[in-house]
ROMI-739308 format. One record per residue: residue number from 1; x, y, z of N, C-alpha, C in turn; chain. Coordinates in nm, 2 decimals, decimal comma, padded with zeros to 4 digits. Layout:
BEGIN
REC  seq    n_xx    n_yy    n_zz   ca_xx   ca_yy   ca_zz    c_xx    c_yy    c_zz  mol
REC  NUM       X       Y       Z       X       Y       Z       X       Y       Z    A
...
END
This chain:
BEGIN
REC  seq    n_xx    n_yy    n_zz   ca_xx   ca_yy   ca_zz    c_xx    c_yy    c_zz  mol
REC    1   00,08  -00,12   00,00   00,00   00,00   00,00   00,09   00,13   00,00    A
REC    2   00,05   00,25   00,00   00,08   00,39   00,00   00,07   00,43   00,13    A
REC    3   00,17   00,49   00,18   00,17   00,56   00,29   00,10   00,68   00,28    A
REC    4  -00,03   00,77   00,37  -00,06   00,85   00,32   00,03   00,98   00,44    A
REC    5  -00,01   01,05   00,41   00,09   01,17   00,45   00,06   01,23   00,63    A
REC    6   00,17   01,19   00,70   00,21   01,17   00,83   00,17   01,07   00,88    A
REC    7   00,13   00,99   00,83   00,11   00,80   00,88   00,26   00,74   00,92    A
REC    8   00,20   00,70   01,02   00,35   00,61   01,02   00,39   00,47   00,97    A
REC    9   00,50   00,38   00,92   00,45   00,26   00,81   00,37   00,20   00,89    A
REC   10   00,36   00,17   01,06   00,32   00,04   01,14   00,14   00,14   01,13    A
REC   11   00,13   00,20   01,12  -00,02   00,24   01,09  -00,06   00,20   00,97    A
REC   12   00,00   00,23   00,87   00,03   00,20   00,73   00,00   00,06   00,72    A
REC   13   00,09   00,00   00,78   00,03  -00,18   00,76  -00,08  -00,24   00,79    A
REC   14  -00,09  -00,19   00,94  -00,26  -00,22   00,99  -00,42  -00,15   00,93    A
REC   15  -00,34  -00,06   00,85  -00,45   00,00   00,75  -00,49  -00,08   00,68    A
REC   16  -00,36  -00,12   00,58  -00,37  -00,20   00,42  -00,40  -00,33   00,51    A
REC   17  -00,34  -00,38   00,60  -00,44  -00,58   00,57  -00,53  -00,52   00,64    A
REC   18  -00,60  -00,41   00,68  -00,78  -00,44   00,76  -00,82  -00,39   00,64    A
REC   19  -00,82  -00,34   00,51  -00,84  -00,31   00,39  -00,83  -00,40   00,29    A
REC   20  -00,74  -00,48   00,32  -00,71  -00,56   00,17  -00,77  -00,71   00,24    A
REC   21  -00,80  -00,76   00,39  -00,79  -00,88   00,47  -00,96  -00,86   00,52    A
REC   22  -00,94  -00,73   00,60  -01,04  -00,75   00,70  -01,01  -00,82   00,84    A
REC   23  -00,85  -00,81   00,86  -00,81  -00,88   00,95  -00,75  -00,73   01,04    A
REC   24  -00,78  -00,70   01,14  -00,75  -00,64   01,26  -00,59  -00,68   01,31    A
REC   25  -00,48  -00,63   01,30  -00,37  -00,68   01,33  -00,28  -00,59   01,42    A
REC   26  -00,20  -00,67   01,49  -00,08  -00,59   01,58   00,01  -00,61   01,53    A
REC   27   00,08  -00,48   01,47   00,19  -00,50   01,42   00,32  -00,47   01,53    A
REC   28   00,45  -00,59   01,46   00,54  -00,64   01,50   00,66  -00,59   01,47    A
REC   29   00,78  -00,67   01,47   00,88  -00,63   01,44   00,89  -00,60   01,25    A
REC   30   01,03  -00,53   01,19   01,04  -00,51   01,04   01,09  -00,68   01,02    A
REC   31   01,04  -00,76   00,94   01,10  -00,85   00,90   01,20  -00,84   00,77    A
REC   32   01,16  -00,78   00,72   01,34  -00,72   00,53   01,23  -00,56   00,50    A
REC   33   01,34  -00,52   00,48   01,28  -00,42   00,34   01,36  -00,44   00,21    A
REC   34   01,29  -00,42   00,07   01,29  -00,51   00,03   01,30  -00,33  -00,12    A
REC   35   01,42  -00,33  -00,22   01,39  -00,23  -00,34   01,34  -00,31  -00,45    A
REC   36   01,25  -00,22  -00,47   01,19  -00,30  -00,65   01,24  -00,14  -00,75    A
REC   37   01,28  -00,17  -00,83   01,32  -00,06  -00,93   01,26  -00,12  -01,04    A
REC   38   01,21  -00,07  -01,16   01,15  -00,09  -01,27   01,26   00,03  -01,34    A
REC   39   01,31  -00,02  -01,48   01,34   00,07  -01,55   01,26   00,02  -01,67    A
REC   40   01,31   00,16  -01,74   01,23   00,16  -01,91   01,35   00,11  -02,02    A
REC   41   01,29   00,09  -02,15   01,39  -00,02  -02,22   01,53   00,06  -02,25    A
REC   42   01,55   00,19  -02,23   01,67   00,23  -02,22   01,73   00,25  -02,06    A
REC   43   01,71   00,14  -02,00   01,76   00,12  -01,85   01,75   00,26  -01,79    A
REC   44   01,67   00,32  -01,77   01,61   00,45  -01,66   01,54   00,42  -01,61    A
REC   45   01,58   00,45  -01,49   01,46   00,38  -01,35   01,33   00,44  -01,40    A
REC   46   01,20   00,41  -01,39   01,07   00,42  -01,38   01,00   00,46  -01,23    A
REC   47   01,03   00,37  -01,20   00,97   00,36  -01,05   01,08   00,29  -00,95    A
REC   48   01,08   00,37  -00,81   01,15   00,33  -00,72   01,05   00,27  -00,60    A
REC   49   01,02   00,11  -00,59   00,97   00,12  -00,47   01,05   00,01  -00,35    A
REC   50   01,01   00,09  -00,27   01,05   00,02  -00,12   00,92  -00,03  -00,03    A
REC   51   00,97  -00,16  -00,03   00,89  -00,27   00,01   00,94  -00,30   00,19    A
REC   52   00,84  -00,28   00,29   00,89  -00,34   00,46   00,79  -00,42   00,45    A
REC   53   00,85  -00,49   00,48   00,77  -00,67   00,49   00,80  -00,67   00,71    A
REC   54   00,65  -00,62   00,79   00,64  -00,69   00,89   00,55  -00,79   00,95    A
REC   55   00,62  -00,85   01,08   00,52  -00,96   01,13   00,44  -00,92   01,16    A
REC   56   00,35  -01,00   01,13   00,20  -00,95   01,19   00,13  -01,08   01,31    A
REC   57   00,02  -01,02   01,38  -00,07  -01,13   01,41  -00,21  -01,06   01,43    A
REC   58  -00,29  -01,18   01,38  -00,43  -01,13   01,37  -00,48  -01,09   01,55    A
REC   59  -00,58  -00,99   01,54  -00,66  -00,93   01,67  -00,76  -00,93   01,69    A
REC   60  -00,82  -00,98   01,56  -00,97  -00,94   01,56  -01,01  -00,93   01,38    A
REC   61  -01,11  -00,89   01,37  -01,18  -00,89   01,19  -01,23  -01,04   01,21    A
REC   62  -01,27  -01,02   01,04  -01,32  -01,17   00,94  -01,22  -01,15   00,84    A
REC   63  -01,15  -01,23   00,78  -01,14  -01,24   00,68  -01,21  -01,26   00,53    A
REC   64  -01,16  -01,16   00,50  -01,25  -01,15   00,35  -01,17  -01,08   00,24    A
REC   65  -01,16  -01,09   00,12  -01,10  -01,01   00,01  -01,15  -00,90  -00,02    A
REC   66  -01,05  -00,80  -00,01  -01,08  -00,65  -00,04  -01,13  -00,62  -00,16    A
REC   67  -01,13  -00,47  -00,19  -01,17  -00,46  -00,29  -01,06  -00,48  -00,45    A
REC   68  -00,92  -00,48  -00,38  -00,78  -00,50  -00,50  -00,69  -00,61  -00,41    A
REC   69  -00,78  -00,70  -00,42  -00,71  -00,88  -00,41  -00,84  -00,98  -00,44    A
REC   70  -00,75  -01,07  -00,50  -00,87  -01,18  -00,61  -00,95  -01,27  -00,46    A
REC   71  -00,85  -01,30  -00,40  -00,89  -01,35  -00,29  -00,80  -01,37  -00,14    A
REC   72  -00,82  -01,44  -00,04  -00,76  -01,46   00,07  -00,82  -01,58   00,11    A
REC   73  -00,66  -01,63   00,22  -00,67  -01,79   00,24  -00,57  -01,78   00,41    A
REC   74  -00,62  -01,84   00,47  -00,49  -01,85   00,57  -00,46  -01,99   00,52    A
REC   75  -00,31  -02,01   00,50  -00,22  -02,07   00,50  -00,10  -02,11   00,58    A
REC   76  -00,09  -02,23   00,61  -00,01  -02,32   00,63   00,12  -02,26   00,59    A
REC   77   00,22  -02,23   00,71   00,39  -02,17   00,66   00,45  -02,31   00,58    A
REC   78   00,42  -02,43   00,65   00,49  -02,50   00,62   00,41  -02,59   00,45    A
REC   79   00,34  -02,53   00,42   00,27  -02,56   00,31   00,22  -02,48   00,22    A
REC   80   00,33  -02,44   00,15   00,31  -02,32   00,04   00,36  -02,35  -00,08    A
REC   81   00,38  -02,47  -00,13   00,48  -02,49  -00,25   00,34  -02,46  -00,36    A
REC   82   00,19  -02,53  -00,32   00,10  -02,48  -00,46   00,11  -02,36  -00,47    A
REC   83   00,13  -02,24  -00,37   00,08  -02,15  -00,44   00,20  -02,06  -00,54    A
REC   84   00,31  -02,15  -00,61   00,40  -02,11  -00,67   00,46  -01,94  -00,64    A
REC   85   00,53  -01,92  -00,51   00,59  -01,81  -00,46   00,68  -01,78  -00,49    A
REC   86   00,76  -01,68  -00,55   00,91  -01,64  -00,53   01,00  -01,70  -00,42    A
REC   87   01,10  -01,69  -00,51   01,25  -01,71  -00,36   01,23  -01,64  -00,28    A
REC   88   01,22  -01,50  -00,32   01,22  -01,39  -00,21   01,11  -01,38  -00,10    A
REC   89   01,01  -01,43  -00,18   00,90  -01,45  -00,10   00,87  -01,51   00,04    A
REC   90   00,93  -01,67  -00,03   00,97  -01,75   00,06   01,07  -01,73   00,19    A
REC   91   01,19  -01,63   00,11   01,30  -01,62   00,21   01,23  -01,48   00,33    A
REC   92   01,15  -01,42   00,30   01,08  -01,34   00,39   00,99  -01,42   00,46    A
REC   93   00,91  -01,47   00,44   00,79  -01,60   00,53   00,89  -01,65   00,61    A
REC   94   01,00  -01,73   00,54   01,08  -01,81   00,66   01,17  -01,69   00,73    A
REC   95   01,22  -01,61   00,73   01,27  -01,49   00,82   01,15  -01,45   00,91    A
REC   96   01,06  -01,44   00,89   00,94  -01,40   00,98   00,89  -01,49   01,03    A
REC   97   00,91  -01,65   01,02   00,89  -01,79   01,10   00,98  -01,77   01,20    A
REC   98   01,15  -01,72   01,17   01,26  -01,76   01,27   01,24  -01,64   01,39    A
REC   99   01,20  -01,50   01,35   01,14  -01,40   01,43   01,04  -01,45   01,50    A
REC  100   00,91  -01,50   01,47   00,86  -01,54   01,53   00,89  -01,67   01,64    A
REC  101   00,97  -01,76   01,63   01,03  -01,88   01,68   01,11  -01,81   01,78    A
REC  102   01,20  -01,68   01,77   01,28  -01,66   01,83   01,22  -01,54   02,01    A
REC  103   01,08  -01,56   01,94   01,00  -01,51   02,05   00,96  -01,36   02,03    A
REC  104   01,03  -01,32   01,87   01,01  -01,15   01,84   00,90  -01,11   01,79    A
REC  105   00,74  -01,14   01,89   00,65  -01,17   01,82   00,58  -01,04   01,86    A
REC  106   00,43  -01,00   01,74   00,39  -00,83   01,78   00,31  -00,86   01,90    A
REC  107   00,28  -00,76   02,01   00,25  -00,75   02,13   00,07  -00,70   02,08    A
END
């Protein structure tokens, strides 16, 4: 999502998944942040985005799919190979399993 102007990101997160989820969450520690750059076909950046990937846990809501996601599922960490994920993706879920395991969980 977009940060809107004097939000802070951990408001910013709990906004977009009660928006995009319907899930009520406490946010946690930063798990990666993450640059996506886009250039155009003569290699000039396009778009610079910065991606903070944190732990979350649910608080409250229903889950439901927002109005800009096809759908929502809770899933199984240790059962994700159908839904064909990135490395990166992966390597963020399992960084936020070891955070979580290590006891650095949101309050």
């Amino acid at each position: 999502g977009v940060l809107e102007l004097g939000e802070t990101t951990r408001d910013a997160v709990a906004r977009e998944v009660l928006e995009e989820t319907g899930l009520v969450v406490s946010v946690g520690p930063v798990v990666d942040v993450i640059d996506h750059v886009d250039t155009d076909s003569d290699t000039r950046v396009e778009y610079h985005f910065v991606i903070a990937d944190y732990l979350c846990a649910a608080t409250g809501g229903t889950l439901v799919a927002g109005s800009d996601v096809d759908a929502v599922i809770y899933a199984d960490p240790s059962s994700l190979k159908p839904y064909d994920l990135t490395s990166l993706t992966q390597s963020v879920i399992g960084q936020a399993m070891a955070l979580y395991a290590s006891g650095r969980r949101p309050q």
